[in-house]
KOLPA-421840 format. One line per 8 residues: number of its first residue (from 1); their letters; for each residue x, y, z of N, C-alpha, C. Coordinates in Angstrom, 1 decimal, decimal comma. Example, Ala and Ser with C-alpha at 12.3 -4.5 7.8 and 13.67 -1.06 7.14 Angstrom:
BEGIN
1) as) 13,2 -5,7 7,8 12,3 -4,5 7,8 13,2 -3,3 7,8 ~ 12,8 -2,2 7,1 13,7 -1,1 7,1 12,9 0,0 7,9;
This chain:
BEGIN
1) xxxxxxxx) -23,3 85,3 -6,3 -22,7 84,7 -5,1 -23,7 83,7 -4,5 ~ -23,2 82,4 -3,9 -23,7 81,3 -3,8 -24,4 82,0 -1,9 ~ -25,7 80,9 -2,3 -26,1 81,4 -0,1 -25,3 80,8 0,9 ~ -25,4 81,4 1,6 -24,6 80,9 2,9 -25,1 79,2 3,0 ~ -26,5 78,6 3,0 -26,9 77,7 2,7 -26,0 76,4 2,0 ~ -26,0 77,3 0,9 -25,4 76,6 -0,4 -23,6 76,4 0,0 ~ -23,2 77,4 0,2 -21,7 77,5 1,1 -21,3 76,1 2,2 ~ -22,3 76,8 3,2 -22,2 75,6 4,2 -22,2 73,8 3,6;
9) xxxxxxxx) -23,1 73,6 3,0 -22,9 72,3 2,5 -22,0 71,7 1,4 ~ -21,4 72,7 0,9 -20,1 72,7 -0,4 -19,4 72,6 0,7 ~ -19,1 73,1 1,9 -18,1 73,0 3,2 -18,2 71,0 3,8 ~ -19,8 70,8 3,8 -20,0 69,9 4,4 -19,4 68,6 3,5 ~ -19,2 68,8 2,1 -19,0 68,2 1,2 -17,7 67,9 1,0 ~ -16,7 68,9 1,3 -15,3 68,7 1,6 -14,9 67,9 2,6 ~ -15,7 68,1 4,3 -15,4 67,0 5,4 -15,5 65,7 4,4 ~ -16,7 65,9 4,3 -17,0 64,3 3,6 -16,2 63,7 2,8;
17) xxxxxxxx) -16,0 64,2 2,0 -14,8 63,7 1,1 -13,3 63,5 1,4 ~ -12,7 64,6 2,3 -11,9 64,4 3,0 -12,1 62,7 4,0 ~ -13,1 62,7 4,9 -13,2 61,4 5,5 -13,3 60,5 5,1 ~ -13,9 60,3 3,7 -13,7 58,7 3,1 -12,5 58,8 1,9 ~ -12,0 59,6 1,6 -10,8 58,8 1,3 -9,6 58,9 2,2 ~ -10,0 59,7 3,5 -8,8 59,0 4,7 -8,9 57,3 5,4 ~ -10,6 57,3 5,1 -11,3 56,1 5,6 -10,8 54,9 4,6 ~ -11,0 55,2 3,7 -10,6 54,1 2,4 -9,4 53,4 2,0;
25) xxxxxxxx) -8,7 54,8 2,4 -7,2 54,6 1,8 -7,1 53,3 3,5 ~ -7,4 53,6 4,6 -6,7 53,0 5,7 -7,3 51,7 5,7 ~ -8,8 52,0 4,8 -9,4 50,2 5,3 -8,4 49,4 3,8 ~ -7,8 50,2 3,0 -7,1 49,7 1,7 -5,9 48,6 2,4 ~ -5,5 49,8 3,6 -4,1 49,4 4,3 -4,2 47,9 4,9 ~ -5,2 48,3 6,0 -5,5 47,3 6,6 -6,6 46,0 6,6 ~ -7,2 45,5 5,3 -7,9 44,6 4,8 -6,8 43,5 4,8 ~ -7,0 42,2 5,3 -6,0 41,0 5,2 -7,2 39,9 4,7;
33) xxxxxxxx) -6,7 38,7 4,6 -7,4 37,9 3,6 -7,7 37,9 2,6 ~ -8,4 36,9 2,3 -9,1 36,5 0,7 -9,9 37,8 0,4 ~ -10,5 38,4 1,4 -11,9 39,3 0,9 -11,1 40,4 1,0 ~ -10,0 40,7 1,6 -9,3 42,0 1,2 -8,1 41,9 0,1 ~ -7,9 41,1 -0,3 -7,4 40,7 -1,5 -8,3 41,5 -3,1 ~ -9,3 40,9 -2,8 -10,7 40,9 -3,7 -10,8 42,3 -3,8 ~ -10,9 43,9 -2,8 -11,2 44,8 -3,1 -10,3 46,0 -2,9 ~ -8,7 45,4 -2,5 -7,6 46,3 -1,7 -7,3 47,1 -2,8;
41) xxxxxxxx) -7,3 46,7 -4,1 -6,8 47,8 -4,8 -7,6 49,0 -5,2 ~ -9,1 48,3 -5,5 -10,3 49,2 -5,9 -10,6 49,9 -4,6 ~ -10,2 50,2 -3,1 -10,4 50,9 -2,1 -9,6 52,3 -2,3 ~ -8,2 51,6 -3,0 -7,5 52,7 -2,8 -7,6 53,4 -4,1 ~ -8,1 53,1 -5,4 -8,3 53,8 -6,4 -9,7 54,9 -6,0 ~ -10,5 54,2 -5,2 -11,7 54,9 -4,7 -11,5 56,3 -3,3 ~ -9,9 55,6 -3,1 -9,9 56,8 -2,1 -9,2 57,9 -2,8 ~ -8,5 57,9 -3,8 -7,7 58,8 -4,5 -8,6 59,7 -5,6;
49) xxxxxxxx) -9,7 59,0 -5,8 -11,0 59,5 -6,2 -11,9 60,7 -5,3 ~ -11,9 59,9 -4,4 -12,8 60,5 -3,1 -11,7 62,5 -3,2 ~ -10,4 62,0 -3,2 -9,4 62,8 -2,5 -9,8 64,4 -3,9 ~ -10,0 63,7 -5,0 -9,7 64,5 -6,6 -11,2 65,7 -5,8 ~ -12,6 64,4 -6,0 -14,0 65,5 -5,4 -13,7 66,2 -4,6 ~ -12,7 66,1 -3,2 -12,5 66,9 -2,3 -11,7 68,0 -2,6 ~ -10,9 68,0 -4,0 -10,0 69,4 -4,4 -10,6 69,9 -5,3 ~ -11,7 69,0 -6,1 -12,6 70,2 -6,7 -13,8 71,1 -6,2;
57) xxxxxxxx) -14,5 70,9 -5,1 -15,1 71,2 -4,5 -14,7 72,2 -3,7 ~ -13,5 71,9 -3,0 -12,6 72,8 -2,5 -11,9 74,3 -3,4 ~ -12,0 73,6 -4,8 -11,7 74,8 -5,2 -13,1 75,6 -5,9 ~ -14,3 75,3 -6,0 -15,8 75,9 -6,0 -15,6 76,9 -4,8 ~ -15,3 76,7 -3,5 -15,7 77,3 -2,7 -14,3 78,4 -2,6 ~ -13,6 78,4 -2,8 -12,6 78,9 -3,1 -12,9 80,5 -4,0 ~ -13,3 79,7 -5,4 -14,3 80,6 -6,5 -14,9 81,5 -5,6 ~ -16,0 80,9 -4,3 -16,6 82,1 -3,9 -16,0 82,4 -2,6;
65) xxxxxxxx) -14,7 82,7 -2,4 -14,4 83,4 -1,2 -14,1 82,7 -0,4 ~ -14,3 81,6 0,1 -14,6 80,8 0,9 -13,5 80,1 1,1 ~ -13,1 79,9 2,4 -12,0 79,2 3,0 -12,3 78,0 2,9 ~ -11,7 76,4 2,4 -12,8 75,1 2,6 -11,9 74,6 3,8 ~ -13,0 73,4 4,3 -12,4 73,5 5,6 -11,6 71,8 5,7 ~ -10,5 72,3 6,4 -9,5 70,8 6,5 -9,9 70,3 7,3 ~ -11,0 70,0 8,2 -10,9 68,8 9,0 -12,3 67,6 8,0 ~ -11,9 66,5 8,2 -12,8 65,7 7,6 -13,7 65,6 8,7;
73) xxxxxxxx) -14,5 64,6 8,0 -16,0 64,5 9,2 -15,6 63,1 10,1 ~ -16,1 62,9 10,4 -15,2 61,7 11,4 -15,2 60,2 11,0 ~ -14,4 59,9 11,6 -13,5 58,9 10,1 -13,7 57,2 11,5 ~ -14,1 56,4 10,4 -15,0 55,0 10,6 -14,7 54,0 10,1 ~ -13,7 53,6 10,3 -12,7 52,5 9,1 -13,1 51,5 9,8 ~ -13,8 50,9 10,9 -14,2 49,4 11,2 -13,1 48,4 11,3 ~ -13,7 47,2 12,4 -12,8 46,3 12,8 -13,2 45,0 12,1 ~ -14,2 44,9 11,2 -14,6 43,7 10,0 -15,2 44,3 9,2;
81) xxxxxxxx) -14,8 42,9 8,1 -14,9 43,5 6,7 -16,8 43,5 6,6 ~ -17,5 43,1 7,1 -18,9 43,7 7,3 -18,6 45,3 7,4 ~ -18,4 45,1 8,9 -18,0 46,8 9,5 -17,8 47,3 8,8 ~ -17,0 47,7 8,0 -15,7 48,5 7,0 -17,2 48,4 5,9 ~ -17,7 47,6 5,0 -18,4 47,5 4,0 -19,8 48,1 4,1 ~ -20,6 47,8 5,4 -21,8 48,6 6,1 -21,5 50,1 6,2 ~ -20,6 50,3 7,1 -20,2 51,9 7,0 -19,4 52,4 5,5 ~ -18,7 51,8 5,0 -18,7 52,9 3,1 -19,9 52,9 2,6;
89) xxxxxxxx) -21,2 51,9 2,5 -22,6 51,7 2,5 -23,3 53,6 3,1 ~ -22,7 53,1 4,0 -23,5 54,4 4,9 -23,2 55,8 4,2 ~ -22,0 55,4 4,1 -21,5 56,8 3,9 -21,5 57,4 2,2 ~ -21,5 56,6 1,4 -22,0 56,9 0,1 -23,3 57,1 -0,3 ~ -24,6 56,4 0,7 -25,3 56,9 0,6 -26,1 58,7 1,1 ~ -25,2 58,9 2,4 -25,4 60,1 2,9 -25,0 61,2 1,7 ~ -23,5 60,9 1,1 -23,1 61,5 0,0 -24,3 61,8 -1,1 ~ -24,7 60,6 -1,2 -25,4 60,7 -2,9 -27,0 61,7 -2,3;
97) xxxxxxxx) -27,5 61,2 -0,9 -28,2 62,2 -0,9 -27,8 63,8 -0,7 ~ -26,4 64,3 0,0 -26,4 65,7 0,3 -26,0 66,0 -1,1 ~ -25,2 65,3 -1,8 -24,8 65,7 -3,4 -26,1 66,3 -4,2 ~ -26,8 65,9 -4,3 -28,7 65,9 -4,8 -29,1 67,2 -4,0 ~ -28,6 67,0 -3,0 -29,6 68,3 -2,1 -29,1 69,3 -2,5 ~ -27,7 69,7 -3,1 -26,7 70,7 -3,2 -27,1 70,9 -4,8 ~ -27,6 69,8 -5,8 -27,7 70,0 -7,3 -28,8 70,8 -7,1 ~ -30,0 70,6 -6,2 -31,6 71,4 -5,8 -31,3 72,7 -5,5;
105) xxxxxxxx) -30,2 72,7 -4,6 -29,9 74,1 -3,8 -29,5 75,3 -4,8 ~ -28,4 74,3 -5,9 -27,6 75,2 -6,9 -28,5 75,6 -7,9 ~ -29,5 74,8 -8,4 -30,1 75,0 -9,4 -31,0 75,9 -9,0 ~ -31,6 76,1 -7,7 -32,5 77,2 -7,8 -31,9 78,5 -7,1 ~ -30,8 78,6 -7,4 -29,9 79,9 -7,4 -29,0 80,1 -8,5 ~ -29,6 79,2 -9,5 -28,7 79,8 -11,0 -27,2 79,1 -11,0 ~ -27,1 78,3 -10,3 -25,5 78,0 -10,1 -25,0 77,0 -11,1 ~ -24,9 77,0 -12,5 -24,7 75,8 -13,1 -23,7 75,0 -12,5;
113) xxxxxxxx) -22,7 76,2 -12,6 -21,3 75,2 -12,1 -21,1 74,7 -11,2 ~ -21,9 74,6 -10,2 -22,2 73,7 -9,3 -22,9 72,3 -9,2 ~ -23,8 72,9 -10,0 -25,0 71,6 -11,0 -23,9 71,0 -11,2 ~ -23,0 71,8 -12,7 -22,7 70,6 -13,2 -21,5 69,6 -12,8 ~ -20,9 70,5 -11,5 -19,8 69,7 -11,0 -20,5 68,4 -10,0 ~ -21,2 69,1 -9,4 -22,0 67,9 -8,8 -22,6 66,7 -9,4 ~ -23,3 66,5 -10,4 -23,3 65,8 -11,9 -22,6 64,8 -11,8 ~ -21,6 65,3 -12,1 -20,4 64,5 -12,1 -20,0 63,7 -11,1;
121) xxxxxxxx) -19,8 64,3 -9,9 -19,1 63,3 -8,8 -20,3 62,6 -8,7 ~ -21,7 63,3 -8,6 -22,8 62,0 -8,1 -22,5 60,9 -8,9 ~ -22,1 61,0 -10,1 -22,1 59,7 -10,8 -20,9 58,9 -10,2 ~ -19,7 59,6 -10,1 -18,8 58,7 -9,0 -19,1 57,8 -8,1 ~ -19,7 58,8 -7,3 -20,6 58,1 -5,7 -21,6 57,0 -6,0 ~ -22,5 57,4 -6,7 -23,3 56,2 -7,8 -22,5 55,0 -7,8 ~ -21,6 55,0 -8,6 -20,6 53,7 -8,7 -20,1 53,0 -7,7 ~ -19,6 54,1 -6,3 -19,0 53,5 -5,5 -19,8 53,0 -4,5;
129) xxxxxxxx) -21,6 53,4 -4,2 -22,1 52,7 -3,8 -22,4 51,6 -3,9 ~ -22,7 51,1 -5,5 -22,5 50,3 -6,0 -21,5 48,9 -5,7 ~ -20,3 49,4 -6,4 -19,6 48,7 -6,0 -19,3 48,0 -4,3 ~ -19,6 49,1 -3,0 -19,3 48,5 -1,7 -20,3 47,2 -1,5 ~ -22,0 48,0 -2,5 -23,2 46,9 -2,2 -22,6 45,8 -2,6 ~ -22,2 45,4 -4,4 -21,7 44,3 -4,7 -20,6 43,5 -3,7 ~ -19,7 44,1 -2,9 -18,9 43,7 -2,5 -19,2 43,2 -1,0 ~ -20,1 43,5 -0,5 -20,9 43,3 0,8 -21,7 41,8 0,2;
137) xx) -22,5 42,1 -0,9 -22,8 40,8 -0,7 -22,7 39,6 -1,4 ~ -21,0 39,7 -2,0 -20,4 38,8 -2,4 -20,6 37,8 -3,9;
């Protein structure tokens, strides 16, 4: 059985995920212009992405007992495309660090399957940092 520790932030992991691809899919909606032209599609492929880590993770904690929890973490979609590109900035990197903290936490409780699920989406997150940085600075 995973620690309460380890629990709690598999919990924190689902808000998260849950809020940026509520966040993503809306700034997908609402992007107008040339520069939302440029990334409207790739927001919403990234929010449907975001949505997949938040039903796998949800189902880890599920594995152990665990109710995951529906409310997202609070949701920041911004009134310019700075705004909107600074905060998915922000928020992929908080991801890529609690992701890491949760690979540390699992591995030193034996938890592969958590390792190796997390593995995985970090490399997601990886990308989609990525891509906001590129897209921030044109």
């Amino acid at each position: 059985m995973a620690s309460k520790e380890l629990l709690e932030m598999l919990d924190e992991a689902v808000a998260r995920e849950l809020q940026v691809s509520i966040q993503y899919m809306w700034q997908h909606i609402m992007w107008k212009g040339v520069k939302g032209l440029i990334v409207k599609d790739m927001l919403k492929k990234i929010a449907i992405e975001e949505m997949k880590h938040a039903e796998i993770i949800a189902e880890r904690l599920s594995y152990f007992g665990v109710t995951p929890t529906t409310q997202p973490a609070p949701i920041v979609v911004g009134d310019t495309f700075e705004e909107m590109m600074k905060q998915d900035i922000k928020d992929e990197e908080y991801a890529i660090d609690l992701y890491r903290r949760i690979i540390r936490k699992a591995q030193d409780e034996d938890d592969y399957g958590t390792v190796h699920m997390f593995k995985n989406i970090l490399i997601d997150e990886e990308e989609h940092l990525d891509f906001f940085r590129g897209v921030l600075e044109e």
